[in-house]
N, C-alpha and C positions, 0 to 999 in steps of 0.2 A: 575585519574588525577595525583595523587601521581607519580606513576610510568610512566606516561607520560614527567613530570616535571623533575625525575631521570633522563631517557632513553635521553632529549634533554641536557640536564646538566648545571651548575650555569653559566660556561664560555660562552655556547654557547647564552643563556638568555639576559647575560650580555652585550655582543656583541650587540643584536638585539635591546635592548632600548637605549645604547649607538650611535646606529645608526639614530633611530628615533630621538633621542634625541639632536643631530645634523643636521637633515634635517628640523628640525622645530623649530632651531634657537637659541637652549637652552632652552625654555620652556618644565615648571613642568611636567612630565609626572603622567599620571591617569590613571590605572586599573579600568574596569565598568563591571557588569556585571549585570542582568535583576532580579536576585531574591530579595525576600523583607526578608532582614535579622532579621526585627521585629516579622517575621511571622514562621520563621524555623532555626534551630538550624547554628551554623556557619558552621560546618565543609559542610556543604552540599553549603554554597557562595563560588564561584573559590578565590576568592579574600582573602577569609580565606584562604582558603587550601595553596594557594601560597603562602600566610604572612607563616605560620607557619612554610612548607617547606622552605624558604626562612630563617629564624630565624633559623632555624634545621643545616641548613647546611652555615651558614656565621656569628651568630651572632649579622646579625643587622636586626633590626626590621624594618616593612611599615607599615606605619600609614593608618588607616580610615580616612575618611573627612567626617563629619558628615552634615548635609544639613544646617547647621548656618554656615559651614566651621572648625567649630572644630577639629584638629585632632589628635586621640587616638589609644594607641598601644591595644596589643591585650589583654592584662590585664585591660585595660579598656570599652572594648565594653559592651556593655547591656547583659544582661544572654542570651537574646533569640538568639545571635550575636557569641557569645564569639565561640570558640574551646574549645572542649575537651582539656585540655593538660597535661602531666606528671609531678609529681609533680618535683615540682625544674625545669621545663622547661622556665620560663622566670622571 
């Protein structure tokens, strides 16, 4: 997925939510995806992978929403959630 996320690149990404993101009026946009991130490590949720590449290569961070609506960066998810990451990475 890494190298999927490369190969399309941050502009062209960027573009694509910016576009949703005006056909649907300016509302939040949400990344979903099916795995139970209590149950297996983060780096294997697209939605980590993407935070982290995302942080990797811009700087800013995307928050979880937790199911009360809480929402926490990547230094804050639960152990079973979190990413691997390199020290001094965020």
């Amino acid at each position: 997925m890494w190298e999927k996320l490369s190969t399309i690149g941050i502009e062209n990404i960027t573009n694509q939510l910016a576009s949703i993101y005006r056909a649907e009026g300016g509302k939040h946009l949400a990344l979903c995806c099916y795995e139970d991130v209590t149950h297996s490590r983060g780096h294997q949720c697209h939605r980590v992978v993407l935070s982290v590449w995302w942080f990797e290569r811009t700087g800013r961070e995307l928050e979880e929403i937790t199911d009360e609506g809480e929402l926490l960066g990547l230094r804050k998810l639960h152990k079973q959630a979190a990413p691997v990451l390199s020290e001094g990475a965020l």
